[in-house]
C-alpha positions in Angstrom: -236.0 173.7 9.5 -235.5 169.9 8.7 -239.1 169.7 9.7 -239.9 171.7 6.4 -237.1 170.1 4.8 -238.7 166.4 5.3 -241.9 167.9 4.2 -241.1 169.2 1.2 -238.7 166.0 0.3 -241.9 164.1 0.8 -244.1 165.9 -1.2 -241.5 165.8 -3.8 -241.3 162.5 -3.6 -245.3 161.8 -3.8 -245.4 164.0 -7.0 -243.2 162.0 -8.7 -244.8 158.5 -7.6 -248.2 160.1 -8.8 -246.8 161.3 -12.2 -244.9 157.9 -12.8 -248.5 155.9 -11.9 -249.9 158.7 -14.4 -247.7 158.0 -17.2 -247.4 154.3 -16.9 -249.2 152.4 -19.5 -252.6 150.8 -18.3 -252.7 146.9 -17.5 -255.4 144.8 -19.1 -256.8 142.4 -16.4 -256.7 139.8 -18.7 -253.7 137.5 -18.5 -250.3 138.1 -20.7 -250.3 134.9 -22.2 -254.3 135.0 -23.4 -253.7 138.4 -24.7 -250.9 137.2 -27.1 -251.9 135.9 -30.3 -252.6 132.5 -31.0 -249.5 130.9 -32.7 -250.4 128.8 -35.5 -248.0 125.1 -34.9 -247.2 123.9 -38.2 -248.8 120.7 -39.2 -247.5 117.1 -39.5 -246.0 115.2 -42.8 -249.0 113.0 -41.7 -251.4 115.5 -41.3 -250.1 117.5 -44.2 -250.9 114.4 -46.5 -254.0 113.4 -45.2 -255.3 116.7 -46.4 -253.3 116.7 -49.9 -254.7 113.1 -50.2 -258.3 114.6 -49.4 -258.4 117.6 -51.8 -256.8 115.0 -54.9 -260.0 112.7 -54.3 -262.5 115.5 -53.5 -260.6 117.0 -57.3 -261.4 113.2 -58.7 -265.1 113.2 -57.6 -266.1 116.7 -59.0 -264.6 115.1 -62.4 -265.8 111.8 -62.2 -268.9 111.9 -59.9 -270.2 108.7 -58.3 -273.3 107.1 -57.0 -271.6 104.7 -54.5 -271.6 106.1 -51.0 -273.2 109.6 -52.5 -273.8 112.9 -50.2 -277.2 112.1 -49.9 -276.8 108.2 -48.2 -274.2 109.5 -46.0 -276.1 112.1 -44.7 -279.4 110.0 -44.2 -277.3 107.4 -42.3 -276.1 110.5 -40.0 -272.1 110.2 -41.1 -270.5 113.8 -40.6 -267.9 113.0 -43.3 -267.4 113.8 -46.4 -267.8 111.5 -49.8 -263.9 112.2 -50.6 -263.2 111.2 -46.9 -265.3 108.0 -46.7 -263.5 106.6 -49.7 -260.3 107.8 -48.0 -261.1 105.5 -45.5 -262.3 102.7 -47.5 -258.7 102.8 -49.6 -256.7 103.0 -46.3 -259.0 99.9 -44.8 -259.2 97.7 -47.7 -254.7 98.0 -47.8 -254.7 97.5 -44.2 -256.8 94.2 -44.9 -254.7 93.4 -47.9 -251.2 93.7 -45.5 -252.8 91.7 -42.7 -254.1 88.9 -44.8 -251.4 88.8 -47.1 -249.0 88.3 -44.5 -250.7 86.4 -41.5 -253.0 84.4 -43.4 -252.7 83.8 -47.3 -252.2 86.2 -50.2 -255.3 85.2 -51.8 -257.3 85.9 -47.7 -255.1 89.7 -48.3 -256.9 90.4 -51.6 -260.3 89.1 -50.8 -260.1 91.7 -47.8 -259.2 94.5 -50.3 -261.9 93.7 -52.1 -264.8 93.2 -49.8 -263.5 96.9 -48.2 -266.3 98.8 -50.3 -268.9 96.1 -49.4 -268.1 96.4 -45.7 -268.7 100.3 -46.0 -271.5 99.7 -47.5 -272.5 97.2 -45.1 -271.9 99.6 -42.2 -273.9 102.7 -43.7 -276.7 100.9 -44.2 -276.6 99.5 -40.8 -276.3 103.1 -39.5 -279.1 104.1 -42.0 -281.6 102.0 -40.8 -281.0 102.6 -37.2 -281.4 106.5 -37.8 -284.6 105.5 -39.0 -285.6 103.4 -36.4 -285.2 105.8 -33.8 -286.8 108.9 -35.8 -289.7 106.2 -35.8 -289.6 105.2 -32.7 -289.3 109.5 -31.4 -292.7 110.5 -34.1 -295.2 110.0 -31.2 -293.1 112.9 -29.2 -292.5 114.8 -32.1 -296.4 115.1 -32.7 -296.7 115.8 -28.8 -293.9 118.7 -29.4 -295.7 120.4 -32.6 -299.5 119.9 -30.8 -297.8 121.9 -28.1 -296.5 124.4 -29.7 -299.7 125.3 -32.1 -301.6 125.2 -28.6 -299.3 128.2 -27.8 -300.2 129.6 -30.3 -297.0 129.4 -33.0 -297.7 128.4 -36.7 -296.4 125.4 -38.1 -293.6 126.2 -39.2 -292.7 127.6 -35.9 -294.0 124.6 -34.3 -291.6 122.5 -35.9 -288.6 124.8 -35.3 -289.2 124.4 -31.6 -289.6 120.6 -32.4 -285.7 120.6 -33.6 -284.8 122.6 -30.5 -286.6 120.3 -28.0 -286.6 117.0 -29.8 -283.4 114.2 -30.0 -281.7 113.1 -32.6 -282.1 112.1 -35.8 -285.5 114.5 -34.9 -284.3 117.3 -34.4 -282.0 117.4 -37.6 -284.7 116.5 -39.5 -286.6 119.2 -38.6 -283.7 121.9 -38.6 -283.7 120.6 -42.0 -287.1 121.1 -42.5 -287.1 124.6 -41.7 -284.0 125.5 -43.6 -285.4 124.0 -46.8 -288.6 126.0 -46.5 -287.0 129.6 -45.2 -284.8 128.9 -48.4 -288.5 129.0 -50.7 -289.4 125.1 -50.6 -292.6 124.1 -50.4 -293.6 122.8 -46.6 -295.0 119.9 -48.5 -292.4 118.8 -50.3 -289.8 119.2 -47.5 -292.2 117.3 -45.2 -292.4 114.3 -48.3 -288.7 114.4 -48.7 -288.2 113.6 -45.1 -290.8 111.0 -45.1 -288.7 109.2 -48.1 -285.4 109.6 -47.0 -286.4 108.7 -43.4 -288.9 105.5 -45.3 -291.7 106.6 -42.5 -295.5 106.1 -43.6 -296.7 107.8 -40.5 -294.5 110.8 -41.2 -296.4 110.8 -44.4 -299.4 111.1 -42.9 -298.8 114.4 -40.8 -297.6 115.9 -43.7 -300.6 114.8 -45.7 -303.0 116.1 -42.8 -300.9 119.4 -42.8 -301.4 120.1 -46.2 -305.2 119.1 -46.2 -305.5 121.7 -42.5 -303.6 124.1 -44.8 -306.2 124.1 -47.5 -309.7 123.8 -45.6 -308.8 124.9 -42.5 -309.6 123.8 -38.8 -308.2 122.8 -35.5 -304.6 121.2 -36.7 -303.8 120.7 -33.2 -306.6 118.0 -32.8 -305.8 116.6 -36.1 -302.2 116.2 -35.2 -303.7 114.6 -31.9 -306.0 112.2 -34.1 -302.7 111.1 -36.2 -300.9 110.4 -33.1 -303.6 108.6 -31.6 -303.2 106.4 -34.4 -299.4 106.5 -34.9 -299.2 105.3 -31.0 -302.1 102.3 -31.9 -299.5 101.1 -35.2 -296.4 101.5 -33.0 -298.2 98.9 -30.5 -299.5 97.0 -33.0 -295.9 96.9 -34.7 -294.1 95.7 -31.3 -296.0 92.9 -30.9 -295.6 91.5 -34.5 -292.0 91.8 -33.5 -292.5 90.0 -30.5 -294.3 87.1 -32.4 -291.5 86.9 -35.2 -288.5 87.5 -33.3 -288.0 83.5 -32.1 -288.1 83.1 -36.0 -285.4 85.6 -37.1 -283.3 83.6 -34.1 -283.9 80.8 -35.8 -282.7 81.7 -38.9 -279.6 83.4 -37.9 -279.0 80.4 -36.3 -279.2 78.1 -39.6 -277.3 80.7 -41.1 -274.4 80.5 -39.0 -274.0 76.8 -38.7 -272.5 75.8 -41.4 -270.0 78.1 -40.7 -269.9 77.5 -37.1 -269.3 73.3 -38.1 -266.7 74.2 -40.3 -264.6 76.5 -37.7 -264.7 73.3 -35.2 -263.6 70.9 -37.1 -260.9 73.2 -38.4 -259.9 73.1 -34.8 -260.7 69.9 -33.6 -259.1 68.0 -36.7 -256.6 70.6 -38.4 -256.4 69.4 -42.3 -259.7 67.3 -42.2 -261.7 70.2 -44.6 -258.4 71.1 -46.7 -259.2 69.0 -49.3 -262.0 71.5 -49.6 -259.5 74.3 -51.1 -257.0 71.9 -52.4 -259.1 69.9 -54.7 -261.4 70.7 -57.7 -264.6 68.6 -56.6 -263.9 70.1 -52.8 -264.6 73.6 -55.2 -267.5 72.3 -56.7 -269.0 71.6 -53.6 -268.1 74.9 -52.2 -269.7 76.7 -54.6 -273.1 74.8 -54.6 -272.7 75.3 -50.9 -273.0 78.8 -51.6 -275.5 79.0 -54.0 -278.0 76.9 -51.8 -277.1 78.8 -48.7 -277.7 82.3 -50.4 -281.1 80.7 -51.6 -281.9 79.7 -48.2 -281.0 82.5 -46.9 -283.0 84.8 -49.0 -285.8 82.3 -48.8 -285.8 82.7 -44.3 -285.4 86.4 -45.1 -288.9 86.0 -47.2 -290.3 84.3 -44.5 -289.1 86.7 -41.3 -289.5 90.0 -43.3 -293.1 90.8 -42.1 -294.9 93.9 -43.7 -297.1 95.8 -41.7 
């Protein structure tokens, strides 16, 4: 009798168990705290200003539009920021300059700093720009290696170049994402390859997209065309490295000239405090500052003349 008794008190008992694990609400494997949703933290004054201060210029330059620093410069020098942002910066740099100057140096060293703050953006964009150029130069001969490859497979152009900007580094490969963009949007191949060969300031680039549009129109082999302009391309590049070779001891020499007189100066500022004060102190110690800067900028404009070889 308690035999049955103990029985049935067990299956009693499993009945239960099975209909509470029936009813019970299924358990996603994947972890309470990645199943809750994401709570938005409220952003900083700083933060909070930064983006009030960004809309008011972006507001000003849809108004008041500006060449300095356009969309189109910052993009060719590679900058992922904005036009309103960059002059955000500029601002914010050129009163930072202003607050050191002013207060560790002179008030007059504080305001030239503010002002040469948009020449020093400038300065540094260009120097970005032109080594984005450099290497998209320096990467064509792989490039034509990546589009004679892929009409080989078989792939037109077009597609050619697509895989290009897949395989290809940068500044490459966002010029030819670009490229293909510009066209599935109804440009001209042409003109897209022209506008990169301006905004990148590459002859060669040029040239594929003048042989291109000529094996577009007549028809042949563009894969041994493209191996043709390459050949050539690779002969320039060689050609181009050893001018540099040859006329780098002269740009040496004429940073060199350019940076003495300065270099002078800062020595005997240090070796003999007060011994060029009468420089900035007195009018004919102005006078001779000024023609000091006119002949440097002459001479420096005339080495650039000489250096600046075009091939």
């Amino acid at each position: 009798m308690m035999i049955l008794f103990a029985g049935g008190m067990v299956l009693v008992l499993g009945a239960i168990g099975l209909a509470l694990a029936a009813l019970r609400p299924l358990q996603s494997p994947v972890p309470l705290d990645r199943r809750r949703p994401p709570v938005e933290h409220p952003d900083s004054q700083l933060s909070r200003f930064a983006g009030a201060a960004g809309r008011a210029m972006e507001s000003y330059l849809q108004r008041h539009p500006l060449r300095f620093l356009h969309q189109g410069v910052l993009e060719t020098a590679g900058v992922k920021l904005g036009q309103a942002e960059v002059y955000l910066l500029i601002v914010i740099g050129g009163f930072t300059g202003l607050l050191l100057g002013w207060v560790l140096l002179a008030p007059v060293i504080g305001i030239l700093l503010f002002l040469l703050s948009p020449a020093v953006a400038h300065l540094v964009v260009a120097f970005l720009t032109g080594r984005r150029r450099r290497r998209f130069d320096s990467q064509l001969g792989d490039t034509l290696q990546l589009l004679t490859g892929g009409l080989r497979a078989g792939h037109s152009i077009l597609r050619a170049i697509d895989a290009a900007a897949t395989e290809a580094d940068s500044p490459t490969s966002e010029e030819m994402r670009r490229i293909v963009a510009e066209t599935s949007l109804g440009k001209d191949l042409l003109a897209s390859l022209m506008d990169t060969s301006h905004r990148m300031q590459n002859e060669d680039f040029a040239w594929i997209a003048q042989a291109i549009q000529i094996n577009r129109e007549v028809g042949g082999d563009l894969a041994d065309v493209l191996d043709q302009v390459g050949h050539t391309i690779r002969e320039r590049t060689e050609i181009k490295g050893h001018i540099r070779a040859l006329a780098a001891e002269g740009k040496f020499s004429a940073y060199i000239l350019a940076a003495l007189p300065f270099g002078i100066a800062l020595m005997l500022t240090v070796v003999s405090p007060g011994y060029v004060d009468p420089l900035f102190t007195k009018p004919l110690g102005w006078v001779m500052l000024g023609a000091a800067a006119v002949m440097m900028t002459i001479g420096g404009l005339w080495l650039r003349k000489i250096i600046d070889l075009k091939f």
